[in-house]
ZALO-607379 format. One record per residue (C-alpha): residue number from 1; residue in one letter; x, y, z. Coordinates in nm, 3 decimals. Layout:
N
<NUM; A; <X; Y; Z>>,
...
REM end
This chain:
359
<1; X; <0.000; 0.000; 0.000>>,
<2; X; <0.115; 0.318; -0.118>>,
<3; X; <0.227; 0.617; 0.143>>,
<4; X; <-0.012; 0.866; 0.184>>,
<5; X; <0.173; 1.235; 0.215>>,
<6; X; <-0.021; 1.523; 0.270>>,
<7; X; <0.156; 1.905; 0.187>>,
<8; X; <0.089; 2.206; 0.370>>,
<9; X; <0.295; 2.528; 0.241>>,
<10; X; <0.178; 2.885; 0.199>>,
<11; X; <0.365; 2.849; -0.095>>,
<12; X; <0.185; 2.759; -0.441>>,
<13; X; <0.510; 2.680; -0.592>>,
<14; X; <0.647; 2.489; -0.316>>,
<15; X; <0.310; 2.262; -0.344>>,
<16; X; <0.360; 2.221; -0.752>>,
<17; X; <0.716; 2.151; -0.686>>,
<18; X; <0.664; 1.878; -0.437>>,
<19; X; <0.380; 1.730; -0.639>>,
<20; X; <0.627; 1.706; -0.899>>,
<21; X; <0.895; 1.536; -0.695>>,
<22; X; <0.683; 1.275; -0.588>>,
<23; X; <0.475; 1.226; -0.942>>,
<24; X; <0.640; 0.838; -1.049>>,
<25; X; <0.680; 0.748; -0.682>>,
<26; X; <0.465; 0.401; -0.667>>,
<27; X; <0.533; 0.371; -0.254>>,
<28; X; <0.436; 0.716; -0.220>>,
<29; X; <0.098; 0.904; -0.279>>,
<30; X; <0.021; 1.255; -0.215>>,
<31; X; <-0.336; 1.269; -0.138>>,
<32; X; <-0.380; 1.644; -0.083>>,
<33; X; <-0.225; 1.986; 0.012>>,
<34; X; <-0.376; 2.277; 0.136>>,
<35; X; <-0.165; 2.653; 0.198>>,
<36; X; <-0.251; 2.701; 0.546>>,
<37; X; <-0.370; 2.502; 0.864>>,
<38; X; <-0.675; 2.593; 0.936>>,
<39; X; <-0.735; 2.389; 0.574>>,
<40; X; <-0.530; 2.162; 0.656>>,
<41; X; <-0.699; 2.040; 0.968>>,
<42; X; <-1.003; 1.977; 0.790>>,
<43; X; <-0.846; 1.736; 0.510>>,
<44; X; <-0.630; 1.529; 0.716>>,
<45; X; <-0.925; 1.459; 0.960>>,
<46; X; <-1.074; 1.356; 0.686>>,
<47; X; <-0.804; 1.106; 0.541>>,
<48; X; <-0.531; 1.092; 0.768>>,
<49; X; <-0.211; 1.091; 0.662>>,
<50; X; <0.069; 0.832; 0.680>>,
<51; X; <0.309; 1.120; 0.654>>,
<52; X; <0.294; 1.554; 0.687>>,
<53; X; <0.518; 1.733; 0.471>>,
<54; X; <0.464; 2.093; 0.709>>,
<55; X; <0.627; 2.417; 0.620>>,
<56; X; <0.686; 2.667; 0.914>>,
<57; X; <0.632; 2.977; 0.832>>,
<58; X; <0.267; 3.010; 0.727>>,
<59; X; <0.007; 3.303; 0.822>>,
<60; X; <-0.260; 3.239; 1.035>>,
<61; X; <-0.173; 2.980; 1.265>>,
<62; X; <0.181; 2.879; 1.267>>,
<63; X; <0.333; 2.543; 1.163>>,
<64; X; <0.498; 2.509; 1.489>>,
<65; X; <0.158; 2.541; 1.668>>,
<66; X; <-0.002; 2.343; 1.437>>,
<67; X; <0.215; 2.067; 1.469>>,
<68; X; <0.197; 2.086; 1.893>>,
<69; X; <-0.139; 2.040; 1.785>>,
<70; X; <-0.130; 1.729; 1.630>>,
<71; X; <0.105; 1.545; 1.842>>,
<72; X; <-0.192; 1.654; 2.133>>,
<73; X; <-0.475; 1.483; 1.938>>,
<74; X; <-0.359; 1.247; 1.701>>,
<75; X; <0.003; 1.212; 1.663>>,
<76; X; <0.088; 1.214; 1.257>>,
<77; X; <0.460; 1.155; 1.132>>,
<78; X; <0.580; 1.509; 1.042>>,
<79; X; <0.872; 1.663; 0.805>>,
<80; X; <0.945; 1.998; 0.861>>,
<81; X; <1.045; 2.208; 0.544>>,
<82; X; <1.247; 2.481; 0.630>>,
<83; X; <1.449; 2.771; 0.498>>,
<84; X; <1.822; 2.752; 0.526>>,
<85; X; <1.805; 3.072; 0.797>>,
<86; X; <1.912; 3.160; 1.111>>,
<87; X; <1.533; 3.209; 1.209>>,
<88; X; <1.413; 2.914; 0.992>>,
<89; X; <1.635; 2.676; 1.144>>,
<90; X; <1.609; 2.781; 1.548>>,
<91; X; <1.251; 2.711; 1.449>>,
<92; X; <1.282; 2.395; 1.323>>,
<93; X; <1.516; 2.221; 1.602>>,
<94; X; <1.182; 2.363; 1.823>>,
<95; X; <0.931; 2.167; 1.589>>,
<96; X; <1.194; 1.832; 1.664>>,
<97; X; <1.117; 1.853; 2.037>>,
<98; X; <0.793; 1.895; 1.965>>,
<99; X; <0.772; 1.574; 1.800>>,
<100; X; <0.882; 1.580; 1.437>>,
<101; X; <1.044; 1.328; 1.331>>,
<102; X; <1.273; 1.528; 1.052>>,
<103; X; <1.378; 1.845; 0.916>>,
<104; X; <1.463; 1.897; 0.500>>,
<105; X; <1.623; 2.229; 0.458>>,
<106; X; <1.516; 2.425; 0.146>>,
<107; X; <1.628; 2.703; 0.018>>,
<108; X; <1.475; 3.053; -0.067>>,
<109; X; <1.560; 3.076; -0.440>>,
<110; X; <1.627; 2.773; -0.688>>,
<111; X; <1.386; 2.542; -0.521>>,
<112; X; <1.299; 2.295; -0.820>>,
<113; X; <1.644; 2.246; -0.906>>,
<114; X; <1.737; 2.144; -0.530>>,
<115; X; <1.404; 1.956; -0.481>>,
<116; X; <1.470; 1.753; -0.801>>,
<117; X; <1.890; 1.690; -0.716>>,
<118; X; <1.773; 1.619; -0.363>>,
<119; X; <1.483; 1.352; -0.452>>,
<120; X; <1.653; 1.026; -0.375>>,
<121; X; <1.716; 1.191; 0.009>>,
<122; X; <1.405; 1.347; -0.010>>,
<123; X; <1.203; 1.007; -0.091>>,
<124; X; <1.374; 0.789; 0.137>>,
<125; X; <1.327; 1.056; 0.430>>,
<126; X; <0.979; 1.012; 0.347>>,
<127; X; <0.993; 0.652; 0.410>>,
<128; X; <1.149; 0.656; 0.732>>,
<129; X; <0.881; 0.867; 0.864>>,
<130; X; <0.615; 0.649; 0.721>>,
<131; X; <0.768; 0.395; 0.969>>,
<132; X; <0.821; 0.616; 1.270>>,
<133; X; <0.579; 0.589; 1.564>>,
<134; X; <0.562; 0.963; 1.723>>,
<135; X; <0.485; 0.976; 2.086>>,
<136; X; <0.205; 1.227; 2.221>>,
<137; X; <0.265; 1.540; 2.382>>,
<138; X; <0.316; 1.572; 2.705>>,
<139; X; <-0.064; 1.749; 2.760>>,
<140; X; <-0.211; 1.450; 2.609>>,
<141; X; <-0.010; 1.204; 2.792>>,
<142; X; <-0.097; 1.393; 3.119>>,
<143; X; <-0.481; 1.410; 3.006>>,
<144; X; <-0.471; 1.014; 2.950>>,
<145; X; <-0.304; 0.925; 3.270>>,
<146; X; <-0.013; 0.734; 3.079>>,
<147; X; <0.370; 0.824; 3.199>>,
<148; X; <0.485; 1.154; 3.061>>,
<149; X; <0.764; 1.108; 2.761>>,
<150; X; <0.901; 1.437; 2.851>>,
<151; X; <1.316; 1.398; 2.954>>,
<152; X; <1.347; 1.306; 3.300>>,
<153; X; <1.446; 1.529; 3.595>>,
<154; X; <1.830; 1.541; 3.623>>,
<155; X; <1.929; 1.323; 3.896>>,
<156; X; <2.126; 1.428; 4.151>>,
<157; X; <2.218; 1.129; 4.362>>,
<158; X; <2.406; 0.993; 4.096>>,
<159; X; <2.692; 1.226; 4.121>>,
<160; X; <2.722; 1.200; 4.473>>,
<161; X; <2.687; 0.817; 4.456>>,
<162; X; <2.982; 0.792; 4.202>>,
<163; X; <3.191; 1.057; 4.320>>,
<164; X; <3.495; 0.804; 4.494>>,
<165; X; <3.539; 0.606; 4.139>>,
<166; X; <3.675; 0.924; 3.927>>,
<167; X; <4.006; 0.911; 3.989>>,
<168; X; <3.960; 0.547; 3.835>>,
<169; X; <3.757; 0.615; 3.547>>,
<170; X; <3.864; 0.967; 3.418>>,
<171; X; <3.919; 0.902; 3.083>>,
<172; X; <3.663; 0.654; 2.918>>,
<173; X; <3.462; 0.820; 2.665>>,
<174; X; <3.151; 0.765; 2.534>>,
<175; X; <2.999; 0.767; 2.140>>,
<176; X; <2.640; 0.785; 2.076>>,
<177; X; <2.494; 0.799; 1.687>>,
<178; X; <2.137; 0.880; 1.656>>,
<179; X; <1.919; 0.928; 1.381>>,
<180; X; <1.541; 0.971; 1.328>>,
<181; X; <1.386; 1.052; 1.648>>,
<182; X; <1.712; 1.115; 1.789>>,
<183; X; <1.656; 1.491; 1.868>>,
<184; X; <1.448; 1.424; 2.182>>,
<185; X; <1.614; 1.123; 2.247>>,
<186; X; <1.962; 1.238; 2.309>>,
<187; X; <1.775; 1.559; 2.514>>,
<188; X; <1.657; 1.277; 2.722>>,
<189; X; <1.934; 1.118; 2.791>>,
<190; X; <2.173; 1.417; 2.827>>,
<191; X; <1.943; 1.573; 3.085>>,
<192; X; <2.002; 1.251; 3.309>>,
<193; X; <2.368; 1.307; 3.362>>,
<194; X; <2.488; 1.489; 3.617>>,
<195; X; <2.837; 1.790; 3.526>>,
<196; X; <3.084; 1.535; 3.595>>,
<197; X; <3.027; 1.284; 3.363>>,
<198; X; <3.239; 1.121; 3.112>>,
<199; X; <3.286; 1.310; 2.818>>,
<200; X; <2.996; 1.198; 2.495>>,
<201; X; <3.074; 1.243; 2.161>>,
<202; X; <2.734; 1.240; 1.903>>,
<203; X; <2.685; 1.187; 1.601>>,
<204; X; <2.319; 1.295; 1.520>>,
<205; X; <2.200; 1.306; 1.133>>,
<206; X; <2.096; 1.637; 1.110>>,
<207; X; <2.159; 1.898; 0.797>>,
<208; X; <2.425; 2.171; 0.829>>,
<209; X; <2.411; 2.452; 1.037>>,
<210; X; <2.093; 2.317; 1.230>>,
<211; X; <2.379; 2.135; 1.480>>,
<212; X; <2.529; 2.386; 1.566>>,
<213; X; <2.211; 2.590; 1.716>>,
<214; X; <2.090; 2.211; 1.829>>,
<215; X; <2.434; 2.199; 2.032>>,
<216; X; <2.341; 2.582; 2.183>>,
<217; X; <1.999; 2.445; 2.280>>,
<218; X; <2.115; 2.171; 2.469>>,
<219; X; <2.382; 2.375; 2.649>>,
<220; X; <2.115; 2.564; 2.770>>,
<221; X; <1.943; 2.304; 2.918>>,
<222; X; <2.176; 2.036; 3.019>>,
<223; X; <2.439; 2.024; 3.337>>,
<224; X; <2.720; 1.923; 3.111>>,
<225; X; <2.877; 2.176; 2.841>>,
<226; X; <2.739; 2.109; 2.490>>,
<227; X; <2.876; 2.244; 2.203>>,
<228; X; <2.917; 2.175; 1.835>>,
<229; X; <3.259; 2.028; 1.772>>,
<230; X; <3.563; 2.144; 1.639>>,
<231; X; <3.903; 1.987; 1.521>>,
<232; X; <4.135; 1.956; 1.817>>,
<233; X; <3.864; 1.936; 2.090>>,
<234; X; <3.908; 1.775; 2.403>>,
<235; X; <3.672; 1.510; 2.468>>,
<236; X; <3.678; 1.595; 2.884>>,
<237; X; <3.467; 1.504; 3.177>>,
<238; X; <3.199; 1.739; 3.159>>,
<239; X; <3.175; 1.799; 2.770>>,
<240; X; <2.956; 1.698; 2.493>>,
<241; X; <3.055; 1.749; 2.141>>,
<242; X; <2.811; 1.691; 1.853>>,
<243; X; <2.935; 1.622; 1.454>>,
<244; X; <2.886; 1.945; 1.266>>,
<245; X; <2.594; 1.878; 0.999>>,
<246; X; <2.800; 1.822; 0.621>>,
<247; X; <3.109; 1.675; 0.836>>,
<248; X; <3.231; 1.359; 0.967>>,
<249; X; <3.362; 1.391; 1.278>>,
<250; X; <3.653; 1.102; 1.445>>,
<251; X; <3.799; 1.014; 1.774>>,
<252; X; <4.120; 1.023; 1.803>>,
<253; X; <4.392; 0.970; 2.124>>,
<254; X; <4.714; 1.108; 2.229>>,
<255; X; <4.916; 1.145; 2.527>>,
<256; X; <4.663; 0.953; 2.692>>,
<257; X; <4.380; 1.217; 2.662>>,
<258; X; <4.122; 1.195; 2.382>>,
<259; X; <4.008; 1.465; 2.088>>,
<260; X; <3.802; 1.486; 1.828>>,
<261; X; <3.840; 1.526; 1.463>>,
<262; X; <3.627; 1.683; 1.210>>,
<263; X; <3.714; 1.593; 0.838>>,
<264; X; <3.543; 1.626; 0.501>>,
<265; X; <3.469; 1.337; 0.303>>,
<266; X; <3.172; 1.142; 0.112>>,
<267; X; <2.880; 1.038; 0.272>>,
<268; X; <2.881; 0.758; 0.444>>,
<269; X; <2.572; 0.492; 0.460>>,
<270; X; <2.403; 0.784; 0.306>>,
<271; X; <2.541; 1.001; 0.600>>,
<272; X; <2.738; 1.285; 0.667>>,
<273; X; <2.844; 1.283; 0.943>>,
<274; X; <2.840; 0.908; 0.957>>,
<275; X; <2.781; 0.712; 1.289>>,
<276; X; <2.977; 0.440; 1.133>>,
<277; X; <3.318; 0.724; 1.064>>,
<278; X; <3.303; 0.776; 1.435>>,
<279; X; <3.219; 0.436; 1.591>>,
<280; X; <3.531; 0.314; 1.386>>,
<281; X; <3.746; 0.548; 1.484>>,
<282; X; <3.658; 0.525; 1.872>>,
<283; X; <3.700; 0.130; 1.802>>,
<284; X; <4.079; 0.179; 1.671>>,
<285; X; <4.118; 0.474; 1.915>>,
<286; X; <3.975; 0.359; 2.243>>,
<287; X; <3.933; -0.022; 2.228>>,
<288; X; <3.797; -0.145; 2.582>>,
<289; X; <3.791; 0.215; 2.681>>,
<290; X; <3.472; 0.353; 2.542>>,
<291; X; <3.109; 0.279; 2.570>>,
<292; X; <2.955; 0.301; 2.225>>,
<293; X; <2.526; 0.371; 2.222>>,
<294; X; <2.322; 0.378; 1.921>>,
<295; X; <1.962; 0.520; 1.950>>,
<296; X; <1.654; 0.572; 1.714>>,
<297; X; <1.698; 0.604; 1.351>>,
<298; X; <1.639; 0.486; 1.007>>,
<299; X; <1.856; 0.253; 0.805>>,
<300; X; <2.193; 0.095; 0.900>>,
<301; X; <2.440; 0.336; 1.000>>,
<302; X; <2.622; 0.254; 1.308>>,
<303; X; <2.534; -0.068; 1.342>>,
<304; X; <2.913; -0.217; 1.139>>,
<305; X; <3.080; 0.059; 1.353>>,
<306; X; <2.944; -0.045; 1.676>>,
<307; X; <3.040; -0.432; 1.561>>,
<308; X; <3.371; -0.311; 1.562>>,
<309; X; <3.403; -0.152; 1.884>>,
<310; X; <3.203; -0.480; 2.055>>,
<311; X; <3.541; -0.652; 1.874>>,
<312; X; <3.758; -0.463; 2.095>>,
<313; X; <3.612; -0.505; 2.386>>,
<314; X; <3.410; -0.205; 2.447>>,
<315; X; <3.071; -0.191; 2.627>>,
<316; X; <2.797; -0.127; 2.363>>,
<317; X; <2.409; -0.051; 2.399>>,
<318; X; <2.144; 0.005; 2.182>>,
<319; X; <1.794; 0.144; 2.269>>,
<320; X; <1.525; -0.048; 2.290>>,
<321; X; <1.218; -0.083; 2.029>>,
<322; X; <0.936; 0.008; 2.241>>,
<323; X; <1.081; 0.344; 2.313>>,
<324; X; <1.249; 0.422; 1.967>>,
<325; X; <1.020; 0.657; 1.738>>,
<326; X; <1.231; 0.442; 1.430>>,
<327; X; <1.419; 0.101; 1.543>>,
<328; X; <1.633; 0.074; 1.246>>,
<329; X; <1.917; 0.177; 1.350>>,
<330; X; <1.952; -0.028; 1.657>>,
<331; X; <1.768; -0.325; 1.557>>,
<332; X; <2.078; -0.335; 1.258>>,
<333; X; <2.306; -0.328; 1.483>>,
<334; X; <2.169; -0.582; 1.711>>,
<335; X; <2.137; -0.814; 1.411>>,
<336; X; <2.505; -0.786; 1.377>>,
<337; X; <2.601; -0.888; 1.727>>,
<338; X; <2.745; -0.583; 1.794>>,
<339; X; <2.539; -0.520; 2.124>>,
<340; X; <2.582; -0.661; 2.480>>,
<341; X; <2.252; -0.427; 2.636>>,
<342; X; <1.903; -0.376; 2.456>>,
<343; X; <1.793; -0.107; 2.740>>,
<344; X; <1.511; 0.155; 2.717>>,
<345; X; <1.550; 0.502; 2.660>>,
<346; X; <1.486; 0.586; 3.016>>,
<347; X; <1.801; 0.350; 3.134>>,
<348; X; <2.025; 0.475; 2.878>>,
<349; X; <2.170; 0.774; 3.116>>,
<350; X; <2.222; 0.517; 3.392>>,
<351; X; <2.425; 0.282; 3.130>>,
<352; X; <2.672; 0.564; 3.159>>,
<353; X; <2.676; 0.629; 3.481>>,
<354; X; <2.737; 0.244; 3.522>>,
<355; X; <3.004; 0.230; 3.299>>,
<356; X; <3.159; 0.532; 3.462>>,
<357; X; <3.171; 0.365; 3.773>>,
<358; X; <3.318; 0.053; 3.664>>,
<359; X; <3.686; 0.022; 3.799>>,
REM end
C-alpha cells in the first residue's frame, strides 16, 4: 500500500514543486495539500495521513503550533520544510522537540532544481517517517493518565553516589549515533547526567548549520557543556561534542587524553556525518575504553561501527524498540552482534553512569 503524504505550504510553488517530486513514486501518494492550517486540519481529519510534509512559516496559525497540535490529538509523522536561515532553522530544532520526526532544509531561491537533485534523500526521508511511531505530547499524555515522555528530571544522587570512582575512570569516553527521532532522544538522555560525567561524543543526522544551534539548545538546558565540535577538541569530563551537519567527525587519542576530529569526506551509509566514521574510529582509538550507544533512527548506519568496537572489547548498547520513534538503526546493529545491552531510553543515562563507575 502506497504512502499517503499530505503538503501544507503557503507556498503555491512549493506545493507544484513537491507534487512534482513525488509524481512516479509508486510507494508514495500525495493525497492532498492545502496553503494554510486551518485547511489543513479539515483534510487530514478527513483522510489521515501516513506522513505531513509541514512548512513553518505560514500566516494564520503557525506550523509550529499546528504541529503541537497534532502530536496533542492524534500524533501524525511530520517533516518539517524549512528555509536555510538563522530564524528558519532555530525554528525547526523547536518543531523536533515537539515531536517531528525530521527536518529537510530548502532554500529561498532555486527550489525545483534542489528539490529535483535532492529527490533520492528526499524520498527515502519520506519513508522513514512512514515507519516512525511519534509519541504524544506531554498534555495528552498527562490528560490520558499514561507516563509523561518528557526527559526526566536530572538526577542528583548519581553524582554524589559515584563521586569516589573518578580518579579510576577519568578518561573513558563515550559515542552515541542517533538518527530519526534522535533529537528528543539524546535531550533525554543528556538531561540525566549529572556535570561530571564522562565526556559523549554524538553523532546525530541532522543537515548543516541546524547542529550547531541544536548543540546551543542543549547547552542551555543540560548540566554538562554542549557544544558543536571542532578539530582539536578535548573530549573531557563534563563535555559533549556533537558532529557538525555536512562533516564527519573522528575520535582520536594522544598522550593519553582523547580529541576529536572533524574531516570532510563522502557520505557515508548515506550520512554525513556518519555514525559508522566515528564508531570506527573510537574502536581503533579507544578499544575497551569507550562505551559506544546507538539510538533511534532509520537505516543501518552505526550498526558495522558499533560491531567493531564490541570486537575490541568495548561496552555497547542500543535502545530499545518500544521506546524508539524508528528502530532501524539499533535493531541493525543488534542483528550484527554488535550489542551486549538492549535497554530503554529511560536506562540509557544510567548505562553511563554504570560504565563510569566501573573500575
Amino acid at each position: 500500500m502506497a504512502i499517503k503524504v499530505y503538503v501544507v505550504d503557503d507556498s503555491a510553488v512549493v506545493r507544484q514543486a513537491l507534487q512534482h517530486l513525488l509524481q512516479g513514486e509508486r510507494e508514495i501518494e500525495l493525497i492532498g495539500s492545502a496553503p494554510n492550517a486551518m485547511l489543513a486540519t479539515t483534510a487530514i481529519r478527513k483522510h489521515r495521513p501516513d506522513v505531513l510534509l509541514l512548512d513553518i512559516e505560514m500566516p494564520g496559525m503557525d506550523g509550529l503550533t499546528f504541529l503541537r497540535q497534532i502530536m496533542e490529538r492524534d500524533p501524525i509523522p511530520t517533516i518539517i520544510c524549512s528555509t536555510l536561515s538563522t530564524s528558519g532553522s532555530q525554528v525547526a530544532l523547536e518543531a523536533l522537540s515537539a515531536g517531528a520526526v525530521a527536518v529537510m532544509a530548502k532554500p529561498r531561491m532555486g527550489l525545483k532544481q534542489y528539490l529535483d537533485e535532492a529527490r533520492l534523500e528526499f524520498v527515502q526521508t519520506i519513508k522513514a517517517a512512514a515507519r516512525a511511531r511519534p509519541k504524544l505530547g506531554a498534555a495528552a499524555v498527562a490528560r490520558t493518565g499514561g507516563a509523561s515522555p518528557a526527559p526526566p528530571l536530572r538526577p542528583a544522587a548519581p553524582a554524589a553516589a559515584f563521586a569516589g570512582v573518578h580518579a579510576l575512570s577519568v578518561n573513558k569516553p563515550v559515542v552515541i549515533g542517533a538518527s530519526t527521532g534522535g533529537t528528543q532522544a539524546l535531550e533525554s538522555v543528556l538531561l540525566g547526567l549529572p556535570r561530571d560525567c564522562p565526556g559523549v561524543a554524538i553523532v546525530q543526522h541532522m543537515p548543516e548549520k541546524f547542529t550547531r544551534m541544536y548543540a546551543e539548545r542543549l547547552n542551555q538546558l543540560c548540566a554538562m557543556e554542549v557544544r558543536e565540535a571542532r578539530t582539536g577538541d578535548r573530549l573531557q569530563r563534563g563535555t559533549v561534542l556533537i558532529a557538525p551537519g555536512g562533516q564527519h567527525m573522528q575520535l582520536t587519542k594522544s598522550m593519553g587524553q582523547y580529541f576529536v576530529k572533524v574531516v570532510d569526506g563522502p557520505p557515508v551509509n548515506r550520512h554525513k556525518p556518519s555514525v559508522d566514521v566515528l564508531f570506527r574510529s573510537a574502536a581503533e582509538a579507544a578499544g575497551a575504553d569507550v562505551l559506544g550507544i546507538i539510538l533511534t533512527g532509520m537505516g543501518d548506519d552505526g550498526a558495522r561501527g558499533m560491531k567493531a568496537m564490541h570486537e575490541r572489547g568495548a561496552r555497547t548498547v542500543a535502545q530499545d524498540e518500544a521506546s524508539c520513534v524508528v528502530f532501524g538503526m539499533p535493531m541493525e546493529a543488534i542483528k550484527l552482534g554488535g550489542v551486549d545491552e538492549v535497554r530503554p531510553l529511560s536506562d540509557v543515562a544510567a548505562a553511563i553512569l554504570q560504565f563510569d563507575a566501573r573500575a
